[in-house]
C-alpha positions as CSV (number, residue, x, y, z in Angstrom):
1,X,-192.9,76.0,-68.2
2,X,-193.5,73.3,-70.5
3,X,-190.5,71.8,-70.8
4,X,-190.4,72.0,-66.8
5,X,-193.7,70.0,-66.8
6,X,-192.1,67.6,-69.2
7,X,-189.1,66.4,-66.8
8,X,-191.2,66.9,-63.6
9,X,-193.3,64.0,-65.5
10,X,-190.9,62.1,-66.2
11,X,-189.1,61.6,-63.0
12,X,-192.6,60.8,-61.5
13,X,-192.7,58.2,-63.7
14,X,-189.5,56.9,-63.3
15,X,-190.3,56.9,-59.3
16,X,-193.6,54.9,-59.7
17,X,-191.3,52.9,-61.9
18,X,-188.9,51.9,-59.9
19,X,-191.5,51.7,-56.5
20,X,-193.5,49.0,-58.9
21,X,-190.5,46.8,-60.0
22,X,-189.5,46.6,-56.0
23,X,-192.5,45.6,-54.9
24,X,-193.0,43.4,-57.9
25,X,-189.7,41.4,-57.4
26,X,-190.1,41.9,-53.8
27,X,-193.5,39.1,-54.1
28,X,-191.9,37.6,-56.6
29,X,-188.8,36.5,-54.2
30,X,-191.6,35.8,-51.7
31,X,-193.1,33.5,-53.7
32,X,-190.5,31.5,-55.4
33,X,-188.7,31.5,-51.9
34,X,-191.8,29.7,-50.4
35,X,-190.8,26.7,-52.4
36,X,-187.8,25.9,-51.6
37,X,-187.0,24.2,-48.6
38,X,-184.2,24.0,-46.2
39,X,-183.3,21.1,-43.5
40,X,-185.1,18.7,-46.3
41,X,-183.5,16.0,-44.5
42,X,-185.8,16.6,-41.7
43,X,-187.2,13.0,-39.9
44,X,-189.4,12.7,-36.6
45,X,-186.6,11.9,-34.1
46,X,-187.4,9.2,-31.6
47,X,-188.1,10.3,-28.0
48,X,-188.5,14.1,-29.4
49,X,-190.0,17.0,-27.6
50,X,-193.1,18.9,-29.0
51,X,-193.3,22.1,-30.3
52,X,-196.1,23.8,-32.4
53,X,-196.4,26.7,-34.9
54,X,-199.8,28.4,-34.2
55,X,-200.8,32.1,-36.8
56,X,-203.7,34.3,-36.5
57,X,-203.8,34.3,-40.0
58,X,-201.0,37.1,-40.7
59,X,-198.3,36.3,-38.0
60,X,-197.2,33.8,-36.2
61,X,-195.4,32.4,-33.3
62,X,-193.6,29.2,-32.0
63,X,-194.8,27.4,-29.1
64,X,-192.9,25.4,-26.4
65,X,-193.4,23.1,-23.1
66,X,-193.3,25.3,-20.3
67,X,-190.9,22.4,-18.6
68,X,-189.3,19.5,-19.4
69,X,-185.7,18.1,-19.0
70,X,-183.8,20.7,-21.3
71,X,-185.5,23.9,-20.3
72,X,-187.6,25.1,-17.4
73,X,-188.8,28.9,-18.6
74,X,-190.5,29.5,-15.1
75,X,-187.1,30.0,-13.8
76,X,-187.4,33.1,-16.2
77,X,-191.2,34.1,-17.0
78,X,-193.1,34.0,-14.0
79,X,-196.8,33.3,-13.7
80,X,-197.4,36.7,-11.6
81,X,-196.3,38.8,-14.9
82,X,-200.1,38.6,-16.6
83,X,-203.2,38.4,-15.3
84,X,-203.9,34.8,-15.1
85,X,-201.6,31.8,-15.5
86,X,-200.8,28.9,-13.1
87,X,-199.1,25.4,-13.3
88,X,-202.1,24.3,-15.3
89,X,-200.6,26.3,-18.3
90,X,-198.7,24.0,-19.9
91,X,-197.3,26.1,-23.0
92,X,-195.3,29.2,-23.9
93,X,-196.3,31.0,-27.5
94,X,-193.4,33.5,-28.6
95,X,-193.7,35.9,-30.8
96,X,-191.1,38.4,-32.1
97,X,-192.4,41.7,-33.7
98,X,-192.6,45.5,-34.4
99,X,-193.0,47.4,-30.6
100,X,-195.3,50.0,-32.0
101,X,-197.1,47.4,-33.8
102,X,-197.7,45.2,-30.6
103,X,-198.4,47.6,-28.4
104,X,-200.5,49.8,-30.7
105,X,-202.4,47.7,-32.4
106,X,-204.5,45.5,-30.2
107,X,-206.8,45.3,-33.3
108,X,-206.5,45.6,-37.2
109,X,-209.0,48.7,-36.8
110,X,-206.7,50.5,-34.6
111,X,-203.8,50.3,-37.0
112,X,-202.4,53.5,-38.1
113,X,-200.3,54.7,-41.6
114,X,-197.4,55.9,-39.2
115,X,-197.2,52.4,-37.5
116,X,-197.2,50.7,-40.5
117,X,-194.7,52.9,-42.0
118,X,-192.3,52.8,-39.2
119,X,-192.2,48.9,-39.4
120,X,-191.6,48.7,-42.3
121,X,-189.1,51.0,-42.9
122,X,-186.6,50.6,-39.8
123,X,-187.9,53.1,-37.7
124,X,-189.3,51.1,-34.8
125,X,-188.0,49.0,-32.4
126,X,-189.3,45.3,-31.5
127,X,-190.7,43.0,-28.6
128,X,-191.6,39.7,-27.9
129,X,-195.2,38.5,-26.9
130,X,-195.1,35.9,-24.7
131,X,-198.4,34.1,-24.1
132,X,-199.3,31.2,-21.5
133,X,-201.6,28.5,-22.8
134,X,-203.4,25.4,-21.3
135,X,-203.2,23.4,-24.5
136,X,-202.4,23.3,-27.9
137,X,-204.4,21.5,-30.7
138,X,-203.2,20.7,-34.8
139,X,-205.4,22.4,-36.6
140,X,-205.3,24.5,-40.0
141,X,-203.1,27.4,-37.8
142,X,-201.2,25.2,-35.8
143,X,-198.9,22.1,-36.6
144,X,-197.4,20.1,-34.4
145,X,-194.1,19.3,-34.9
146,X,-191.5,16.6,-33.3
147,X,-187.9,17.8,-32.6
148,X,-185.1,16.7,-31.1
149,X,-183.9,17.3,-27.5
150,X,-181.1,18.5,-29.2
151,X,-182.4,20.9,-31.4
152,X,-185.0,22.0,-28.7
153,X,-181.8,23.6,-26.8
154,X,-181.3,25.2,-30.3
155,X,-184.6,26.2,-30.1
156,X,-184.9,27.9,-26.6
157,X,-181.5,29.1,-27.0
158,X,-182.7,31.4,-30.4
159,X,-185.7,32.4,-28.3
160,X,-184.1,33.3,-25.3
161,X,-181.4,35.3,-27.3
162,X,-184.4,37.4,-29.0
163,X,-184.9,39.3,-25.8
164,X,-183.3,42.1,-24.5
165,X,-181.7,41.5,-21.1
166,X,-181.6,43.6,-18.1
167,X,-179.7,42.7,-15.2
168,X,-180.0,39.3,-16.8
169,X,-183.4,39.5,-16.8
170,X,-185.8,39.3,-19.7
171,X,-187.2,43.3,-19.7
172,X,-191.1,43.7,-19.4
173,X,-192.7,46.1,-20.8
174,X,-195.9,48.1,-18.7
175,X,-198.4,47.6,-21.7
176,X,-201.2,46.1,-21.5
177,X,-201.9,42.7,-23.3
178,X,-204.4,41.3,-25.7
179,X,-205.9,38.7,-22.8
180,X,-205.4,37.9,-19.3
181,X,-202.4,35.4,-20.3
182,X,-200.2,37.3,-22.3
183,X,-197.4,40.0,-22.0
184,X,-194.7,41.9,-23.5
185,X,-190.9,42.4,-23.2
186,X,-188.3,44.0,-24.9
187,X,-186.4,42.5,-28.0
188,X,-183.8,42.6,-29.9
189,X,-183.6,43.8,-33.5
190,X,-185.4,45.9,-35.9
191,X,-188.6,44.9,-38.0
192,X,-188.7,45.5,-41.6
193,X,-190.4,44.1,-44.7
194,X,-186.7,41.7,-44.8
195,X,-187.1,40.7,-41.4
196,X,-190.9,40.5,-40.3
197,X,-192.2,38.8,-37.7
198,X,-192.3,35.2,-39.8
199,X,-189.0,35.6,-40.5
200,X,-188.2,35.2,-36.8
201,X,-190.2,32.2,-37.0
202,X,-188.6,30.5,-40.1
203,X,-185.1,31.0,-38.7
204,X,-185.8,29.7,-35.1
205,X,-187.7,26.2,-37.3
206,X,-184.1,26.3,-39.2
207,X,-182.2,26.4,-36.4
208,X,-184.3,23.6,-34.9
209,X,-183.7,21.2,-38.3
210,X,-187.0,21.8,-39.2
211,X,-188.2,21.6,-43.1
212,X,-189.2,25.4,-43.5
213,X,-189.6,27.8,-46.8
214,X,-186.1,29.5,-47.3
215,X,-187.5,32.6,-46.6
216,X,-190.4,33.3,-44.9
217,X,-191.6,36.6,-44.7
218,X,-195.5,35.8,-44.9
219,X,-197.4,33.1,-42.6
220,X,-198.0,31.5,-45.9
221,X,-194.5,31.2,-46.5
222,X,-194.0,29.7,-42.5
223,X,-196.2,26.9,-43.3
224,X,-195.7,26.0,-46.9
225,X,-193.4,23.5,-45.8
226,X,-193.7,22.7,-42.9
227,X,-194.3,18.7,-41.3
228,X,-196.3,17.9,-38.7
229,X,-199.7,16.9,-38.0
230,X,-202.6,18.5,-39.4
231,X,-206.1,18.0,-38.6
């Protein structure tokens, strides 16, 4: 019995062991990550388009001009799909993230273990929030930043390929929103503590030439390195 006891401690320990180095090396990569950037060579283009990165303070999203010359996304998200939104909304947020999450979790007080869990761990599948806005201001969550018409295709293009298609057709999903201006829609991919919902941010900014972190898992890590203007 004793000796029983004795290994039964043991490979607890060497459990809580092993769960304590990964998610002491998993911050650590977080961190050190943060600091390095990518697209260094990153200038304000002449005649470039405006785009903004806006966070609640945890996740974050990328926003773009409803229209202009290289993409016109009411030919693809129409106004009648939330509650209120006209041609006086000028933006589009996007942002990629755990279904279950989104859906669930309207508020941090209604988050549950089981949600949580099944983000993190592969178990859940994703959406994308799409929210309508009048305006966007720099701020400390948001910063404004100056592409290319180039790299805005880029841009759209990474969006656009986030969501899962029927018949063509971005797929909505009957859920309710957070305001009158916002909706959901089905995505593509799976959320996990690799791939969170900054993540999808960072890599869209790097496909756009943007300076971002190398990896971004965090909002922190998002804006770290980001340009822009910042009032």
């Amino acid at each position: 019995m004793k000796i029983y006891f004795v290994r039964t401690s043991q490979v607890l320990y060497r459990i809580f062991e092993g769960i304590s180095l990964f998610i002491s090396g998993y911050f650590l990569a977080c961190w050190i990550c943060s600091f390095i950037a990518v697209n260094t060579d990153y200038k304000i283009p002449e005649n470039g388009i405006a785009i903004a990165v806006i966070s609640n303070g945890v996740h974050t999203d990328i926003v773009v001009p409803v229209k202009n010359e290289c993409r016109d996304w009411t030919k693809i998200f129409s106004y009648s799909a939330v509650k209120k939104a006209d041609s006086t909304f000028h933006y589009l947020s996007f942002g990629w993230g755990d279904k279950g999450f989104f859906i669930n979790t309207p508020t941090w007080a209604d988050l549950k273990a089981s949600t949580a869990i099944n983000a993190m761990f592969w178990m859940s599948t994703s959406a994308m929030h799409v929210t309508w806005k009048k305006n966007v201001a720099a701020g400390p969550r948001c910063r404004i930043i100056m592409i290319s018409k180039e790299n805005y295709k880029l841009l759209c293009d990474y969006i656009l390929q986030t969501f899962a298609l029927r018949n063509n057709v971005p797929e909505f999903i009957n859920a309710p929103g957070y305001s009158n201006n916002d909706a959901f829609y089905e995505a593509k991919g799976k959320y996990n503590l690799f791939h969170t919902c900054n993540v999808w941010t960072g890599i869209g900014l790097k496909k756009a030439g943007v300076r971002v972190a190398l990896w971004t898992p965090f909002e922190k890590s998002v804006f770290r390195q980001l340009p822009g203007e910042i009032k």
